[in-house]
PQR file of N, CA, C, O and H, with PARSE charges and radii, in Angstrom:
ATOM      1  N   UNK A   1       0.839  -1.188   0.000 -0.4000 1.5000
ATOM      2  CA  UNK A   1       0.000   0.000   0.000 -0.0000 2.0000
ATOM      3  C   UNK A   1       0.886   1.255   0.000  0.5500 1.7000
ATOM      4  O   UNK A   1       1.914   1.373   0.666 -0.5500 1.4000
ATOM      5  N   UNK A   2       0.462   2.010  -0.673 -0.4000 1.5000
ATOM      6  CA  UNK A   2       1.547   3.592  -0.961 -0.0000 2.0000
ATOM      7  C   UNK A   2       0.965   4.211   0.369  0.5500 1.7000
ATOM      8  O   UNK A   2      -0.175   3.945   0.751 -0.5500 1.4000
ATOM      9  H   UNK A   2      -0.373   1.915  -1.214  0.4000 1.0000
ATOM     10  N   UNK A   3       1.809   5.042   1.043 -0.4000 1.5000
ATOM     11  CA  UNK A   3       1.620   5.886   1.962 -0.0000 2.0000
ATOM     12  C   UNK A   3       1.399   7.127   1.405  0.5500 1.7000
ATOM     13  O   UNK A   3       2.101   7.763   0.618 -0.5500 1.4000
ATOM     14  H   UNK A   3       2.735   5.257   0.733  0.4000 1.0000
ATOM     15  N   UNK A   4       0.219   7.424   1.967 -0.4000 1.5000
ATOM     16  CA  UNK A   4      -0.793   9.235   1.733 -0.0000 2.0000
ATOM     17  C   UNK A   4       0.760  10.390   2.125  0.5500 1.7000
ATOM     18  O   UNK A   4       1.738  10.264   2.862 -0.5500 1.4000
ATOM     19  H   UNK A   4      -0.350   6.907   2.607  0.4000 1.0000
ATOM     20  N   UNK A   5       0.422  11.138   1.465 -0.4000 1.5000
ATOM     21  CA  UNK A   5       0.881  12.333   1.563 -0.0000 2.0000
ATOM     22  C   UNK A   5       1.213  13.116   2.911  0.5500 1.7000
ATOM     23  O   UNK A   5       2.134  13.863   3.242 -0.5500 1.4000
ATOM     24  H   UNK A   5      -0.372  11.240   0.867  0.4000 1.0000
ATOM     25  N   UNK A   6       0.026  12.608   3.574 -0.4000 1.5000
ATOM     26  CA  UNK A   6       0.298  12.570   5.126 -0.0000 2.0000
ATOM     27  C   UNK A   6       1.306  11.737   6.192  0.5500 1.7000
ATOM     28  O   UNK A   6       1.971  12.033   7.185 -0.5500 1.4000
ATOM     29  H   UNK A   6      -0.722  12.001   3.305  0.4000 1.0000
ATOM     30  N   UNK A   7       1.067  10.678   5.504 -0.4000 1.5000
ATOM     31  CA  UNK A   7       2.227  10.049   6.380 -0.0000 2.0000
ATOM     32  C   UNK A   7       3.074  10.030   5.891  0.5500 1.7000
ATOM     33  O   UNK A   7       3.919   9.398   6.524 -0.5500 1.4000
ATOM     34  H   UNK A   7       0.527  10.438   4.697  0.4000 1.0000
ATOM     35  N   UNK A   8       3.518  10.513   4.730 -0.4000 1.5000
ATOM     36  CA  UNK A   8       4.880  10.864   4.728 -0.0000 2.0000
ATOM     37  C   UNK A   8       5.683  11.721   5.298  0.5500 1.7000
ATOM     38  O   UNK A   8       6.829  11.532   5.704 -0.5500 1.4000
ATOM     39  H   UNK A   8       2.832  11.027   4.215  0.4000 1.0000
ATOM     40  N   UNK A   9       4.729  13.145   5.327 -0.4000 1.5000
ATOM     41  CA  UNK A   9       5.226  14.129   5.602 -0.0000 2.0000
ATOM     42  C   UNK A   9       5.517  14.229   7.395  0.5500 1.7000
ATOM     43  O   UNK A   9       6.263  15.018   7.974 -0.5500 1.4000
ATOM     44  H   UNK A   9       3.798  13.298   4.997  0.4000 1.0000
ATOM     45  N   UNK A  10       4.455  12.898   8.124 -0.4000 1.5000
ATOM     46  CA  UNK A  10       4.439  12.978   9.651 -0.0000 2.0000
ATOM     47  C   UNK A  10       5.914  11.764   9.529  0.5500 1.7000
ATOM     48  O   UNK A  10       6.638  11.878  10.518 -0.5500 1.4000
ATOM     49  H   UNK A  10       3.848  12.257   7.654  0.4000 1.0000
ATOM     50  N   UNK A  11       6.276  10.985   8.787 -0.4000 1.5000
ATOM     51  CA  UNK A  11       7.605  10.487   9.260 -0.0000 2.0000
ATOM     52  C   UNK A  11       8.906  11.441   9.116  0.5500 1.7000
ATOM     53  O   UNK A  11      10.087  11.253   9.411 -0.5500 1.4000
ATOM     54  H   UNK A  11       5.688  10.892   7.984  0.4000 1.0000
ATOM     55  N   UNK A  12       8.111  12.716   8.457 -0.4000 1.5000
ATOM     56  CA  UNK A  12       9.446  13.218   8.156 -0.0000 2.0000
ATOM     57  C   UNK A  12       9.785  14.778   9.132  0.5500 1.7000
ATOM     58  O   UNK A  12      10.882  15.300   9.333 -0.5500 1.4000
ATOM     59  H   UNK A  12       7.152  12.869   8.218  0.4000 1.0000
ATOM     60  N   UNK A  13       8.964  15.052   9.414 -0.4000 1.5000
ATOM     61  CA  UNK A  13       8.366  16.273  10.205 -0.0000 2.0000
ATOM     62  C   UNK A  13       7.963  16.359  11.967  0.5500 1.7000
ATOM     63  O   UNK A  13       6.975  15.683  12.256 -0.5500 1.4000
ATOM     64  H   UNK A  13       8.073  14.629   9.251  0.4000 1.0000
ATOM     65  N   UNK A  14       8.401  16.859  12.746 -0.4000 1.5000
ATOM     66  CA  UNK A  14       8.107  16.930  13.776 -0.0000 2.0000
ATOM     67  C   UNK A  14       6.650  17.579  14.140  0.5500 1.7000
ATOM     68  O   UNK A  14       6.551  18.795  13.975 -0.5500 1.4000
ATOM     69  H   UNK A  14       9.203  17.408  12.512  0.4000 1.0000
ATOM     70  N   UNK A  15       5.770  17.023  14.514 -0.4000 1.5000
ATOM     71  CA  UNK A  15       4.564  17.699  14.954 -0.0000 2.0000
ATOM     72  C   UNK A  15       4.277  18.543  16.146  0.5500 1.7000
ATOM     73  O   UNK A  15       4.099  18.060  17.265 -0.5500 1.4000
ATOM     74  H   UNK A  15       5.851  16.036  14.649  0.4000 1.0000
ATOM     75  N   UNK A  16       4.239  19.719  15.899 -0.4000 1.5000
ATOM     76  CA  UNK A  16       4.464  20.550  16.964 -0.0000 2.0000
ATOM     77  C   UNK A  16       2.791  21.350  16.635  0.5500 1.7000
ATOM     78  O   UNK A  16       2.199  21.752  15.633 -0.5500 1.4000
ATOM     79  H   UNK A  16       4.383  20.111  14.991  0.4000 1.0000
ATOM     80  N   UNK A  17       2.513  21.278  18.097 -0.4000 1.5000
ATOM     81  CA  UNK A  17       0.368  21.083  18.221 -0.0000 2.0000
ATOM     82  C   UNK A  17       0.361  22.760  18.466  0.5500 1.7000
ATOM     83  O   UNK A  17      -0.545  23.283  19.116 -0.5500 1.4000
ATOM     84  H   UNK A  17       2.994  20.952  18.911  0.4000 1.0000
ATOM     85  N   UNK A  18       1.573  23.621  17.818 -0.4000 1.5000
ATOM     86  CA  UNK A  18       0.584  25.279  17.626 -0.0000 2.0000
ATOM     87  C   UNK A  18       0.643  25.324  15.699  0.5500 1.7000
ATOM     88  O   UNK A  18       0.053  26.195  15.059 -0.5500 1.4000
ATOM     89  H   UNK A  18       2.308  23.197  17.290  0.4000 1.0000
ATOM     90  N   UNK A  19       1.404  24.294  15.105 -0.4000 1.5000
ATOM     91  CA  UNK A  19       0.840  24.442  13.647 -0.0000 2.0000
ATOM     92  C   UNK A  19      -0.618  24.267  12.994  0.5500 1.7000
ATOM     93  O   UNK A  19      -1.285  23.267  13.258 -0.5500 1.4000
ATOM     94  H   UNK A  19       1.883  23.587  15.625  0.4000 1.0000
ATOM     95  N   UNK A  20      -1.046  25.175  12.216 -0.4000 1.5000
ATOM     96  CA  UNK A  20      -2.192  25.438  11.412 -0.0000 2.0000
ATOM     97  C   UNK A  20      -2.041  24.247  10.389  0.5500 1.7000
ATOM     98  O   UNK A  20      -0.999  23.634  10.158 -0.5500 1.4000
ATOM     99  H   UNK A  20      -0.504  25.987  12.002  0.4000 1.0000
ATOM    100  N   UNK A  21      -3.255  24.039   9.830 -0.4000 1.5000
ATOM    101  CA  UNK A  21      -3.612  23.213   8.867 -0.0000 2.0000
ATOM    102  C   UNK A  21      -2.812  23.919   7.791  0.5500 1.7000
ATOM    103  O   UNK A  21      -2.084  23.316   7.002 -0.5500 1.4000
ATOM    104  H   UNK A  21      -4.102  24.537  10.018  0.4000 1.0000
ATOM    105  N   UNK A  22      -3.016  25.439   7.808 -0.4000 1.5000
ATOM    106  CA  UNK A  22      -2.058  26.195   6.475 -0.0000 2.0000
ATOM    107  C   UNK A  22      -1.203  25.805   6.555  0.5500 1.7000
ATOM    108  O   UNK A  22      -0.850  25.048   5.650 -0.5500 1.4000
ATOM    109  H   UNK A  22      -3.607  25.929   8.449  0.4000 1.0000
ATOM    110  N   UNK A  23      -0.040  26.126   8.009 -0.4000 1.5000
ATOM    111  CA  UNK A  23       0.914  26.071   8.097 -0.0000 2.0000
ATOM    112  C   UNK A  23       1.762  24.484   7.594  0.5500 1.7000
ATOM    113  O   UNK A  23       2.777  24.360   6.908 -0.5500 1.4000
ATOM    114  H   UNK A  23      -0.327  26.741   8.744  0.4000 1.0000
ATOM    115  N   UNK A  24       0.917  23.442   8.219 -0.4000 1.5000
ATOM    116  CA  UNK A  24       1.377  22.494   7.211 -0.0000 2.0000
ATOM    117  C   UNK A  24       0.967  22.166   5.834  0.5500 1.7000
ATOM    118  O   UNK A  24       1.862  22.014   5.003 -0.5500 1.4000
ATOM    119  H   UNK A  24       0.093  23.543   8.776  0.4000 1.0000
ATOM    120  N   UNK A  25       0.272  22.093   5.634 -0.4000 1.5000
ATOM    121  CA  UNK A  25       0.427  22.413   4.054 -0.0000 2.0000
ATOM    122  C   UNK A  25       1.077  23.381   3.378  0.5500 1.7000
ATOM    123  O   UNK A  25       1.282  23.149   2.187 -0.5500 1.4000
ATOM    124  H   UNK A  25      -0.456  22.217   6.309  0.4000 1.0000
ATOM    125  N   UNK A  26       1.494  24.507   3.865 -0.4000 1.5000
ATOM    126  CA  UNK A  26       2.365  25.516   3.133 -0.0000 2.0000
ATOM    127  C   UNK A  26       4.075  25.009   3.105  0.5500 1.7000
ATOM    128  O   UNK A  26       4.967  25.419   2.362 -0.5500 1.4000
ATOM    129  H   UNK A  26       1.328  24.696   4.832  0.4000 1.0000
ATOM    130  N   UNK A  27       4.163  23.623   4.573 -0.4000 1.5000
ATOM    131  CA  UNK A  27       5.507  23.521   4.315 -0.0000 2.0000
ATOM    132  C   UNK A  27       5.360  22.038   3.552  0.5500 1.7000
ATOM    133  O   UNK A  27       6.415  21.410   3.634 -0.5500 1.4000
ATOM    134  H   UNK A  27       3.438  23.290   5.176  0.4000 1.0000
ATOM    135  N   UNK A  28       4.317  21.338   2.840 -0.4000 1.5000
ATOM    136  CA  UNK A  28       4.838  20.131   2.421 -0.0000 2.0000
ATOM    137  C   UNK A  28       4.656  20.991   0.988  0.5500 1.7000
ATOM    138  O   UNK A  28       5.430  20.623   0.103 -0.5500 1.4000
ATOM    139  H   UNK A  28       3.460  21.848   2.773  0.4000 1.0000
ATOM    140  N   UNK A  29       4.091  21.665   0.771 -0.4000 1.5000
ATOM    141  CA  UNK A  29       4.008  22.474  -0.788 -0.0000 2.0000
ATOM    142  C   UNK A  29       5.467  22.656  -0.990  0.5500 1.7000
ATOM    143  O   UNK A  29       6.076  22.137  -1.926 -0.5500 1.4000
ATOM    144  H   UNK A  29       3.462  21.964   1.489  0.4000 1.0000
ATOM    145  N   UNK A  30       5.939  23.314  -0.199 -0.4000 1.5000
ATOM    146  CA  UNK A  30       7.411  23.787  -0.130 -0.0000 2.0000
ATOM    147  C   UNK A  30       8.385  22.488  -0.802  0.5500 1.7000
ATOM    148  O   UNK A  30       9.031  22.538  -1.848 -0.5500 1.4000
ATOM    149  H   UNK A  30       5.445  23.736   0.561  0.4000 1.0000
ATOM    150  N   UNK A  31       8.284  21.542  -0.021 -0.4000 1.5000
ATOM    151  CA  UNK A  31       8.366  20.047   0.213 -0.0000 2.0000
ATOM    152  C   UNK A  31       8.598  19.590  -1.494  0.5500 1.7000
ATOM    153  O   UNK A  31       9.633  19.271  -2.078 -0.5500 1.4000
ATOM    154  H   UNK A  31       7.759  21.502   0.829  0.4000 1.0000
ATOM    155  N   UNK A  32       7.196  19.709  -1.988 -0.4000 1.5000
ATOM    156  CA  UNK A  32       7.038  18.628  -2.810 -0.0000 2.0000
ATOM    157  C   UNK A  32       7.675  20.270  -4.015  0.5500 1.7000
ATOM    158  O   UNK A  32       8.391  19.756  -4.874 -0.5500 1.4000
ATOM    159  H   UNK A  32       6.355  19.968  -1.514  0.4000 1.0000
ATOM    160  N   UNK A  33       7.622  21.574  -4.220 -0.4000 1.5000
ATOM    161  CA  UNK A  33       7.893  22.466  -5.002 -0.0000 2.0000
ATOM    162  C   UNK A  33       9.486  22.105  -5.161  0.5500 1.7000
ATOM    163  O   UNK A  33      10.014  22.395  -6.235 -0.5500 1.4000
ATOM    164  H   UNK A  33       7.041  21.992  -3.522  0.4000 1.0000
ATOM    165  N   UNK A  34      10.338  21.434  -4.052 -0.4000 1.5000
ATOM    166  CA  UNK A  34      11.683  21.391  -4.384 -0.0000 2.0000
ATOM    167  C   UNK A  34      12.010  20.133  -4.764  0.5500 1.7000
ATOM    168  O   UNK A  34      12.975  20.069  -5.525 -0.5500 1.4000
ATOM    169  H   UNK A  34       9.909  21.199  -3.179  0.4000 1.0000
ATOM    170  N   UNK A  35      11.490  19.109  -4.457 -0.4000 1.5000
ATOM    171  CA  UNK A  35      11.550  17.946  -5.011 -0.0000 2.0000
ATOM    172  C   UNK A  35      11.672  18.504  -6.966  0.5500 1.7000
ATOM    173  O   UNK A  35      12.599  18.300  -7.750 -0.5500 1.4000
ATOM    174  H   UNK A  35      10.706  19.161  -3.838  0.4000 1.0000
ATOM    175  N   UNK A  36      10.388  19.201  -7.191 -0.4000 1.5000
ATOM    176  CA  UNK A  36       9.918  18.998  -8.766 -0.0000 2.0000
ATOM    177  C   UNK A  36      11.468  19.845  -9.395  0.5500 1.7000
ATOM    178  O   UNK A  36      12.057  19.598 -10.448 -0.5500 1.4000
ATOM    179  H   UNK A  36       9.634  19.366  -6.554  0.4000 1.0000
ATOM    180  N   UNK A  37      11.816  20.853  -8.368 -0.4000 1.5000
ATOM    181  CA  UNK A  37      12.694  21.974  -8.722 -0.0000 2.0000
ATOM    182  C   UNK A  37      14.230  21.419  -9.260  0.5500 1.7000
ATOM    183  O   UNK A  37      14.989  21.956 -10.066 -0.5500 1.4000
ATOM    184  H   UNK A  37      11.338  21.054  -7.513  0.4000 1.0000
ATOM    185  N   UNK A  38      14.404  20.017  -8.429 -0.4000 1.5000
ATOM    186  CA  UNK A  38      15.634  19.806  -8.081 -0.0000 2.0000
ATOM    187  C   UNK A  38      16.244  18.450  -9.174  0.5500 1.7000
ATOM    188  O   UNK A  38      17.316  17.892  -9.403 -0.5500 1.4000
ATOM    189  H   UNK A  38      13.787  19.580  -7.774  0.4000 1.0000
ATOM    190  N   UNK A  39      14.364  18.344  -9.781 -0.4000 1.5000
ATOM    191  CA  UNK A  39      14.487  17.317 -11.044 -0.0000 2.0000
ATOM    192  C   UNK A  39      13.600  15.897 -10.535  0.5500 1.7000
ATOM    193  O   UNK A  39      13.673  14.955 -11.324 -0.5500 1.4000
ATOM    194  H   UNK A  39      13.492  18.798  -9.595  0.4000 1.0000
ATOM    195  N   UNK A  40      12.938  15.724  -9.530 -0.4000 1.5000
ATOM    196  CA  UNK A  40      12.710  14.522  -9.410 -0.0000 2.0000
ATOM    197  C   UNK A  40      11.061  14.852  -9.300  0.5500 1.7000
ATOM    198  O   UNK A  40      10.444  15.805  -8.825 -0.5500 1.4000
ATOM    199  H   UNK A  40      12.878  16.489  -8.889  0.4000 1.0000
ATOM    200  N   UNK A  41      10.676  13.707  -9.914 -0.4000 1.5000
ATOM    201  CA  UNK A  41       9.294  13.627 -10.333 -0.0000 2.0000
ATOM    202  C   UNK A  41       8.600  13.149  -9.210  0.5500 1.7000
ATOM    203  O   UNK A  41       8.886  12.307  -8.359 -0.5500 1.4000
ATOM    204  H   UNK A  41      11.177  12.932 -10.300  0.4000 1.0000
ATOM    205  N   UNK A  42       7.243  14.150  -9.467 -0.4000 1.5000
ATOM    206  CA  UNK A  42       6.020  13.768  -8.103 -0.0000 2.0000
ATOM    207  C   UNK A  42       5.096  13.066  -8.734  0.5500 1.7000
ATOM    208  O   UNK A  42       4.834  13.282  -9.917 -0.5500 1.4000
ATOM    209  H   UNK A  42       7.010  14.834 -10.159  0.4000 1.0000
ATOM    210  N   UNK A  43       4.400  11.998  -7.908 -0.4000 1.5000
ATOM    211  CA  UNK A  43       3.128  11.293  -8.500 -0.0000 2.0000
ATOM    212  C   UNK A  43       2.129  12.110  -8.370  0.5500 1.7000
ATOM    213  O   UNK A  43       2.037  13.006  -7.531 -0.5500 1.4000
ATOM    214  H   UNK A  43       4.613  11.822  -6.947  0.4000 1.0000
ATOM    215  N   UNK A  44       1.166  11.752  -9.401 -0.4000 1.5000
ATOM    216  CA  UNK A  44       0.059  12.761  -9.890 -0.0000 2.0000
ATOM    217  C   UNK A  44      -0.740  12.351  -8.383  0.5500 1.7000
ATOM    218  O   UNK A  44      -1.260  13.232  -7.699 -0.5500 1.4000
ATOM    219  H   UNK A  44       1.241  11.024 -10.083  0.4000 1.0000
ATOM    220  N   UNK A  45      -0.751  11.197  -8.065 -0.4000 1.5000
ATOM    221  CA  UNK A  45      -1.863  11.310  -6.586 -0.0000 2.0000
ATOM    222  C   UNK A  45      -0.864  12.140  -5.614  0.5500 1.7000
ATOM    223  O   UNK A  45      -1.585  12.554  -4.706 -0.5500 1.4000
ATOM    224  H   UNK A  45      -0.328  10.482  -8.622  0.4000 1.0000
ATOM    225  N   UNK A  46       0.082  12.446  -5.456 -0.4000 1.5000
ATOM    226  CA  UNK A  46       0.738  13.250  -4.361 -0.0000 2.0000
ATOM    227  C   UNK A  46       0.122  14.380  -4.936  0.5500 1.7000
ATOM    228  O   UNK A  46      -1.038  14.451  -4.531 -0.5500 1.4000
ATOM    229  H   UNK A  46       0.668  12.109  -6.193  0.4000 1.0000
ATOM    230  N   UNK A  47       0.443  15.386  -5.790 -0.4000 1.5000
ATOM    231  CA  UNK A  47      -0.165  16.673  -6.321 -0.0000 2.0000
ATOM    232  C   UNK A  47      -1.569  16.357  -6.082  0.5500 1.7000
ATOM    233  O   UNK A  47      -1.932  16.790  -4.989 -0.5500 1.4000
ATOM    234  H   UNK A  47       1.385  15.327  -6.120  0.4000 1.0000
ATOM    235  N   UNK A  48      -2.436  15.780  -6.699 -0.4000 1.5000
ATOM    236  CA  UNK A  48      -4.047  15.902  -6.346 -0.0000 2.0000
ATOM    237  C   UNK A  48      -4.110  15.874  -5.079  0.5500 1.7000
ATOM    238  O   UNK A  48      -4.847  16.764  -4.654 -0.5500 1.4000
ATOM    239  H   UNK A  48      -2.142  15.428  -7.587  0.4000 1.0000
ATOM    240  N   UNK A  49      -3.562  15.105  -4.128 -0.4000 1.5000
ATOM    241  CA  UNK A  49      -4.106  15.303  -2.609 -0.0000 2.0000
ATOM    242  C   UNK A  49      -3.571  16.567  -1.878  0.5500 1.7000
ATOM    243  O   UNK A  49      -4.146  16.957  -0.861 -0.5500 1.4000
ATOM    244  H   UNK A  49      -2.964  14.382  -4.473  0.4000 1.0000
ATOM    245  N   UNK A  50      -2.747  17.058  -2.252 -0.4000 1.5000
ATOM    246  CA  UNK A  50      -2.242  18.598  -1.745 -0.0000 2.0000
ATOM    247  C   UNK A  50      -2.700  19.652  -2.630  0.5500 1.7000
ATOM    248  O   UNK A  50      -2.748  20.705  -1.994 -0.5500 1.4000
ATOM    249  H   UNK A  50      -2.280  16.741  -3.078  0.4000 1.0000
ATOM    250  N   UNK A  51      -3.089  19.812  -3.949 -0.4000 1.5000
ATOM    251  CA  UNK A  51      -4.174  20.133  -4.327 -0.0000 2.0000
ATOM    252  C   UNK A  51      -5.323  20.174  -3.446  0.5500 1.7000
ATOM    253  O   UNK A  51      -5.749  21.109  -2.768 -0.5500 1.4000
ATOM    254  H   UNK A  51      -3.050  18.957  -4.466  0.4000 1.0000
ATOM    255  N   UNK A  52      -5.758  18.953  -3.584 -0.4000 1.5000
ATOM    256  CA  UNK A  52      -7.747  18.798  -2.599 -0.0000 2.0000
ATOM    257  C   UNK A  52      -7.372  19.464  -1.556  0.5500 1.7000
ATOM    258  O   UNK A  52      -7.948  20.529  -1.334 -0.5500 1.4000
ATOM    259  H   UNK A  52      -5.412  18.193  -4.135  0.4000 1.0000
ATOM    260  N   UNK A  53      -6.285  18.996  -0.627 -0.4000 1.5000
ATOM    261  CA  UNK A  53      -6.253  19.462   0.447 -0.0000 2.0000
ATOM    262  C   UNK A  53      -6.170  21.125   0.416  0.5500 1.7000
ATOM    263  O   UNK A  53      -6.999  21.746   1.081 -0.5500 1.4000
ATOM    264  H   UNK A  53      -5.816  18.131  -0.807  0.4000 1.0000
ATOM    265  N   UNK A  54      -5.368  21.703  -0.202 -0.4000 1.5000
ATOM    266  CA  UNK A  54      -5.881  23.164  -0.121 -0.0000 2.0000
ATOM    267  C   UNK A  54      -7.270  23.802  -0.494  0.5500 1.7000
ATOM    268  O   UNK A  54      -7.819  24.773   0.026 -0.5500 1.4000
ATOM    269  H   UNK A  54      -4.694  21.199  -0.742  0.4000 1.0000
ATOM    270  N   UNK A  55      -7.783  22.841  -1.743 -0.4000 1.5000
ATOM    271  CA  UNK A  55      -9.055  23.542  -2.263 -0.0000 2.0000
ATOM    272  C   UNK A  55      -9.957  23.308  -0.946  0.5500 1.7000
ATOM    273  O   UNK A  55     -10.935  24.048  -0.844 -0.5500 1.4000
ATOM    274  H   UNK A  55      -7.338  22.052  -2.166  0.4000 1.0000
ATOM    275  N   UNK A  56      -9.730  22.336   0.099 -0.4000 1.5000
ATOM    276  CA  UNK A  56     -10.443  21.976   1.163 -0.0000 2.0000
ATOM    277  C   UNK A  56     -10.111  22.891   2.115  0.5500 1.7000
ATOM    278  O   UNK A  56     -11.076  23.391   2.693 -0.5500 1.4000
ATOM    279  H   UNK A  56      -8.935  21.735   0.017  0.4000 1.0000
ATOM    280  N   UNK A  57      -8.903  23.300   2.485 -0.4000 1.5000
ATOM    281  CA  UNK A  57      -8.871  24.131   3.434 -0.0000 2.0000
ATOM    282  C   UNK A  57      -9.680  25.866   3.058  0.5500 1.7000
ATOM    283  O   UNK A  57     -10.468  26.492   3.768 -0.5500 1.4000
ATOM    284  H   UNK A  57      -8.119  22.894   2.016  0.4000 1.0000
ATOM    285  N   UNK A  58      -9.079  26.257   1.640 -0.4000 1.5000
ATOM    286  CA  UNK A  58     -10.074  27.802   1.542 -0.0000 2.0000
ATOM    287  C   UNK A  58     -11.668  27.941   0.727  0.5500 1.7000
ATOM    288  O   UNK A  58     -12.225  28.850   0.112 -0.5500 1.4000
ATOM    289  H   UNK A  58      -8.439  25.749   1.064  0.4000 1.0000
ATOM    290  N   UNK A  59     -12.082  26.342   1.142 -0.4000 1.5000
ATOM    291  CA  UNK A  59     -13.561  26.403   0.976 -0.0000 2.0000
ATOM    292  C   UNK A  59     -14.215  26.438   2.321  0.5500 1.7000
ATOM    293  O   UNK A  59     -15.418  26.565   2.550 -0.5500 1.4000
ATOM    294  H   UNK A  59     -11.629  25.604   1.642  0.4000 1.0000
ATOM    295  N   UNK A  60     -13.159  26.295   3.239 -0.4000 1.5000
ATOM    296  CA  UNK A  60     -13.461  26.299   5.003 -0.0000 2.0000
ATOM    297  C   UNK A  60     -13.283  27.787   5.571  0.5500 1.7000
ATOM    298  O   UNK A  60     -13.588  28.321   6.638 -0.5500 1.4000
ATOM    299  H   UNK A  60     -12.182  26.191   3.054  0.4000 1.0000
ATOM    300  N   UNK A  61     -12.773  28.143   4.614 -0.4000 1.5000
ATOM    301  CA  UNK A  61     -12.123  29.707   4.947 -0.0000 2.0000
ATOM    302  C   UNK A  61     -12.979  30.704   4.281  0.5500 1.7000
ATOM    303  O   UNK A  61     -13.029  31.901   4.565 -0.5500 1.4000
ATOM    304  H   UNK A  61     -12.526  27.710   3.748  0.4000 1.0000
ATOM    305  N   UNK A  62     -13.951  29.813   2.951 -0.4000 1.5000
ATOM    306  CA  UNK A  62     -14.992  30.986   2.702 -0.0000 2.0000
ATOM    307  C   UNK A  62     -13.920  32.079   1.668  0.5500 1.7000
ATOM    308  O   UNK A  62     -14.250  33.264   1.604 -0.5500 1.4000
ATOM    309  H   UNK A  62     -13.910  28.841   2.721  0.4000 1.0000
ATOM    310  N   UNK A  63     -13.000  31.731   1.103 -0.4000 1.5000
ATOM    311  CA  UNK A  63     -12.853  32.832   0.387 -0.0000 2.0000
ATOM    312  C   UNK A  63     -12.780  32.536  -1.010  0.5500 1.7000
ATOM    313  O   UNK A  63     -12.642  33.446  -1.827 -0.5500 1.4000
ATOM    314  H   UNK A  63     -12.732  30.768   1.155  0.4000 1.0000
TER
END
């Protein structure tokens, strides 16, 4: 079974309980933006779920 986007980023990341839902997602964006930058290819389900996941977070945000 492939591991979600999430658990990757929690084996790789320390969870510290004053980060925002933004706030992590703004640093696995970061994450997966240098991966693509540095030459190495992302799976299209990694992009769609950090995708959804933002379109999910600023449909919660109403803007």
């Amino acid at each position: 079974m492939t591991p979600t986007l999430e658990q990757e980023y929690d084996k790789r990341i320390i969870k510290l309980p004053e980060l925002t839902e933004r706030d992590r997602l703004e640093a696995m964006s970061i994450a997966v933006l240098g991966l693509i930058v540095s030459g190495m290819e992302v799976r299209k389900e990694v992009a769609q779920e950090l995708l959804g996941r933002w379109e999910k977070l600023k449909g919660g945000e109403g803007e």
